[in-house]
C-alpha positions in Angstrom: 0.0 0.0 0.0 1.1 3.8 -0.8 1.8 6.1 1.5 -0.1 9.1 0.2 -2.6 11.1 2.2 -6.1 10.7 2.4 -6.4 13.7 0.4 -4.1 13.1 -2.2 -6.1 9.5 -2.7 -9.1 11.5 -2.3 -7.8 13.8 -5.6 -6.3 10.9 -7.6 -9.6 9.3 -6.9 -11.7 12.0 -7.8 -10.1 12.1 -11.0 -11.1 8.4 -11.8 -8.0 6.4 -10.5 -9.2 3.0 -9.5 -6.5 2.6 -7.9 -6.7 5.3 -5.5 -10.2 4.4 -5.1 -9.6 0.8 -3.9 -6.4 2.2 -1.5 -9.1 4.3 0.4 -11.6 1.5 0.5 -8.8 -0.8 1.6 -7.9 1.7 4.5 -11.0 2.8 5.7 -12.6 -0.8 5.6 -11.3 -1.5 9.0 -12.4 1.3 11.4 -16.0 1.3 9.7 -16.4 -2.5 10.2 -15.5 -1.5 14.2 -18.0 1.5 14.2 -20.9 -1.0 12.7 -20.1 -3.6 14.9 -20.3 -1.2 18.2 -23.2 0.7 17.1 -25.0 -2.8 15.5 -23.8 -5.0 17.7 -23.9 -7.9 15.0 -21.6 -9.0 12.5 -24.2 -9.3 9.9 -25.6 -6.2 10.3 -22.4 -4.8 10.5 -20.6 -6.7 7.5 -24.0 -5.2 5.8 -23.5 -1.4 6.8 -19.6 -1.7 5.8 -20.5 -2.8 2.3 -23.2 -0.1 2.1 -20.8 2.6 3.2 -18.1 1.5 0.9 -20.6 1.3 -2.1 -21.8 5.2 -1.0 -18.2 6.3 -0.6 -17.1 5.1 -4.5 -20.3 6.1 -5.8 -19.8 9.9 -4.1 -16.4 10.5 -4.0 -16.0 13.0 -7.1 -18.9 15.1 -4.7 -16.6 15.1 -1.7 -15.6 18.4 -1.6 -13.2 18.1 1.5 -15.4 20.6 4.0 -14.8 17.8 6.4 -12.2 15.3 7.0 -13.1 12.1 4.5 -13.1 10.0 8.5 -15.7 12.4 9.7 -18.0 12.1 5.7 -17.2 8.2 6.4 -18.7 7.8 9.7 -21.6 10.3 9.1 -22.7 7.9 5.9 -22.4 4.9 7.8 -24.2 6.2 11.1 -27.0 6.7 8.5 -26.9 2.7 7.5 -26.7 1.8 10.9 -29.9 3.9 11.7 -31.4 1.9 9.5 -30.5 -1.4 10.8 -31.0 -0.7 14.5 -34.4 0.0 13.3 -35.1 -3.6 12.2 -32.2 -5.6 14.2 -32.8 -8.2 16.3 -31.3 -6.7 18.8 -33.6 -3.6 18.8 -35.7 -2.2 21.9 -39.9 -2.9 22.0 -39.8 0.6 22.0 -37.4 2.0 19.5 -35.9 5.4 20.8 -34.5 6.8 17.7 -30.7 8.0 17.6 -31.2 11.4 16.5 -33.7 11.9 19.1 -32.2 12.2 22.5 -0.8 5.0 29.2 1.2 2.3 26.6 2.0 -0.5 29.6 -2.2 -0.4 30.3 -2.9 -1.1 26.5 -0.2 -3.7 26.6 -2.3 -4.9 29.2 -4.7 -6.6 26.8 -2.5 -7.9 24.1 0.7 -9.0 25.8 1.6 -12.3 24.7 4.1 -13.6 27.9 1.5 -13.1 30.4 0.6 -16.3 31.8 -3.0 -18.2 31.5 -4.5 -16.5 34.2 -3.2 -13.2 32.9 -4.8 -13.2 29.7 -8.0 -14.8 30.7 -8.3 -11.4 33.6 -7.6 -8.9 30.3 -10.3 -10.9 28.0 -12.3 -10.4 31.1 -11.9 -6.7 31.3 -12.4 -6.1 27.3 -15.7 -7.8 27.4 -16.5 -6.1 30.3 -15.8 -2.8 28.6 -17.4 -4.0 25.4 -20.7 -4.7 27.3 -20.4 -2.1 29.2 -20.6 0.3 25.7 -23.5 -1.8 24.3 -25.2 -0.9 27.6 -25.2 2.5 26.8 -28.1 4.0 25.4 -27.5 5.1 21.9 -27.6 8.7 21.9 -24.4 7.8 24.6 -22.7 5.3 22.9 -22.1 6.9 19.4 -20.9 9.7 21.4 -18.6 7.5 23.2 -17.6 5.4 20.3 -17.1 8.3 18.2 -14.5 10.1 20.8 -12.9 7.5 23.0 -12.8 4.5 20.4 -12.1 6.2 16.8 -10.5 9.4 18.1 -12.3 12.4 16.7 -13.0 15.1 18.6 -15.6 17.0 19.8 -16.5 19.3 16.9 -15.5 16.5 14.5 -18.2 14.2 17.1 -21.1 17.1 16.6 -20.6 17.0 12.8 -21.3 13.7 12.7 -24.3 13.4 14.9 -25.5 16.9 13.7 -25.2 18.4 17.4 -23.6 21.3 19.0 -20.4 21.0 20.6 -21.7 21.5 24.4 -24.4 18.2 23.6 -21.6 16.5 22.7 -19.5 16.9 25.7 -22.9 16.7 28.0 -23.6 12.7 26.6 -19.9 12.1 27.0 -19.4 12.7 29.9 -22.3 11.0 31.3 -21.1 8.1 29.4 -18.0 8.1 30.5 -19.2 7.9 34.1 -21.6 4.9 33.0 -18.7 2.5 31.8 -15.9 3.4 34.3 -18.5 2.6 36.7 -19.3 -0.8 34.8 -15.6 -1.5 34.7 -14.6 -0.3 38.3 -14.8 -3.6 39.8 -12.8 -5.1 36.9 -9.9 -2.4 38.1 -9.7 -2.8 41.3 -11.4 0.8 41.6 -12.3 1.9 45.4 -15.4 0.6 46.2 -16.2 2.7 48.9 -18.9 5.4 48.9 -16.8 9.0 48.5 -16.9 11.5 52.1 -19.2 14.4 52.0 -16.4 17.1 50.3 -15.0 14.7 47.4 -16.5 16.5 44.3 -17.5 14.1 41.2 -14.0 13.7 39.9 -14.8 11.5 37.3 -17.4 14.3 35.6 -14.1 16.9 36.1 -11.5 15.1 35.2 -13.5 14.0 31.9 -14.6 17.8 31.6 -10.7 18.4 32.0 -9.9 16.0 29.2 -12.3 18.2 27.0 -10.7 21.3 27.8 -14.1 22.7 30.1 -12.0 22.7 33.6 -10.2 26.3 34.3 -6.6 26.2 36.0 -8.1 27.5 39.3 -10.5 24.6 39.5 -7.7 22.3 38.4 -5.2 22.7 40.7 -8.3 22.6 43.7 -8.7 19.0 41.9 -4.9 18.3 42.0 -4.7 19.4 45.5 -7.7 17.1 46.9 -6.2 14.1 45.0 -3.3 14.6 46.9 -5.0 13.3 50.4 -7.8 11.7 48.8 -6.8 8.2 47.5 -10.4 7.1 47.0 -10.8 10.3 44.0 -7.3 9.1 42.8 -8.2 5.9 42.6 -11.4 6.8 41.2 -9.6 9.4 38.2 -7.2 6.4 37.8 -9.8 4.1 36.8 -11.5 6.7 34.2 -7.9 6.8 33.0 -7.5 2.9 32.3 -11.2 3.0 31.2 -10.6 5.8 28.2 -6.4 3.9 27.7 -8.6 0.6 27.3 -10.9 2.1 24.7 -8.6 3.7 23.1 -6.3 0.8 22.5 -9.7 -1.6 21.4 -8.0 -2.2 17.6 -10.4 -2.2 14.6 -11.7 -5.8 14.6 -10.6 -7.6 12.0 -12.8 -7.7 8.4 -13.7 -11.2 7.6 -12.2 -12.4 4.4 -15.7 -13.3 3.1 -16.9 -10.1 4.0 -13.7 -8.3 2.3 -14.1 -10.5 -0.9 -18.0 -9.4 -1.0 -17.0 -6.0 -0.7 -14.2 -6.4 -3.3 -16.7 -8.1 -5.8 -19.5 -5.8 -4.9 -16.9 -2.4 -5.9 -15.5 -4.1 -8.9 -18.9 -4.8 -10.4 -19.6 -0.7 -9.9 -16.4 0.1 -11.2 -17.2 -2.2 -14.3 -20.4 -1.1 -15.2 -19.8 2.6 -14.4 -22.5 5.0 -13.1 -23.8 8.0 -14.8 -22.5 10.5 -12.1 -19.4 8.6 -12.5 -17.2 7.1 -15.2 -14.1 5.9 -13.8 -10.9 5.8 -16.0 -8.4 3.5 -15.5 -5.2 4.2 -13.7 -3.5 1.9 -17.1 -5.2 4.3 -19.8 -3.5 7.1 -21.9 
């Protein structure tokens, strides 16, 4: 694979280079598959939404005008096809509530190889804790979550997606955030005690601190009560681990019958053309 940009695949691809095309599908393939599957919660369905996405992004690509990173266009247009299967999934409420209504040693933690046996089975324990504890979330909270602590973007990047203002974004955040180190606390050896009457909510702080919200005055107040508290730094040391361990969840891997449907369903476009679209060949004159 190439090492060019996003945008300068984006350009060649614009211009009707399959190849560039394919590289972008290639790349991108991953971290969509991972956004289906969390916001899906089945591989079908997920396997499904990937392929869709895909589809959209080589039939649209000469209208992508670059207003927004291609990550942020990708994710919007495959929200949309998840949208649509939440709405008929199995795994979908009686009620359906509609979306648009409402450190390195602790990622090592999950993949090292030389632990022993009881090692590995403790970290498969803990990622499908934190897995569950996502698909718990109600969904207005998870995308949020998924969006910022799993595939990175940030908070303005999060509101384009979802179509929300900046401050909604951070609100469901950090009231997700709360939800799953909560669900993962006992998981982390977390201080199970109930907090004295002056600890603050440090978990609401520090993640208001992540995001930028928390001025130096209030800060150092924090610092200063983590100091002699070891509950609250216990506590603000679990959200840490919590966000480390969602932030180190890799994109799942594609299925090779999935990527080979994907492959056949793209070439087939690319063959017969589209009349928004006529792709030239990288191999032409």
């Amino acid at each position: 694979m190439s090492e060019r940009s996003d945008p300068e695949l984006v350009a060649s691809a614009r211009e009707g280079d399959e190849a560039a095309l394919e590289e972008l599908l290639l790349r991108h393939q991953p971290r969509i598959y991972r956004f289906g599957m969390k916001l899906c919660r089945d591989p079908e369905d997920a396997s499904d939404v990937l392929q869709d996405t895909l589809l959209a992004m080589a039939r649209s690509i000469r209208d992508f005008r670059g207003a927004s990173s291609l990550s942020t266009w990708l994710y919007t247009i495959t929200r949309s096809f998840c949208i649509k299967k939440r709405r008929k999934s199995k795994f979908a409420p009686a009620v359906e509530e509609s979306l648009e209504a409402i450190p390195e040693a602790e990622r090592d933690g999950l993949q090292c190889s030389s632990r022993g046996p009881e090692e590995d089975l403790a970290g498969r324990e803990v990622k499908d804790a934190l897995d569950g504890a996502i698909a718990s979330l109600e969904p207005m909270y998870r995308e949020v979550l998924v969006l910022r602590d799993v595939e990175g973007l940030t908070a303005p990047e999060v509101g384009e997606v979802l179509g929300l203002s900046v401050e909604a974004v951070k609100s469901r955040l950090h009231r997700a955030r709360v939800a799953v180190r909560e669900a993962l606390a006992p998981h982390l050896g977390a201080p199970s005690e109930a907090p004295s009457a002056d600890c603050p909510d440090i978990v609401t702080i520090f993640s208001g601190h992540l995001e930028g919200d928390i001025g130096p005055d209030l800060c150092a107040r924090m610092e200063e009560h983590l100091e002699r508290c070891g509950r609250c730094r216990g506590t603000c040391d679990s959200l840490k681990r919590t966000l480390a361990l969602c932030r180190a969840a890799g994109a799942p891997e594609v299925p090779e019958d999935v990527q080979r449907a994907v492959r056949i369903a793209v070439r087939r476009f690319l063959d017969a053309g589209s009349p928004s679209r006529k792709v030239r060949s990288t191999g032409g004159s």
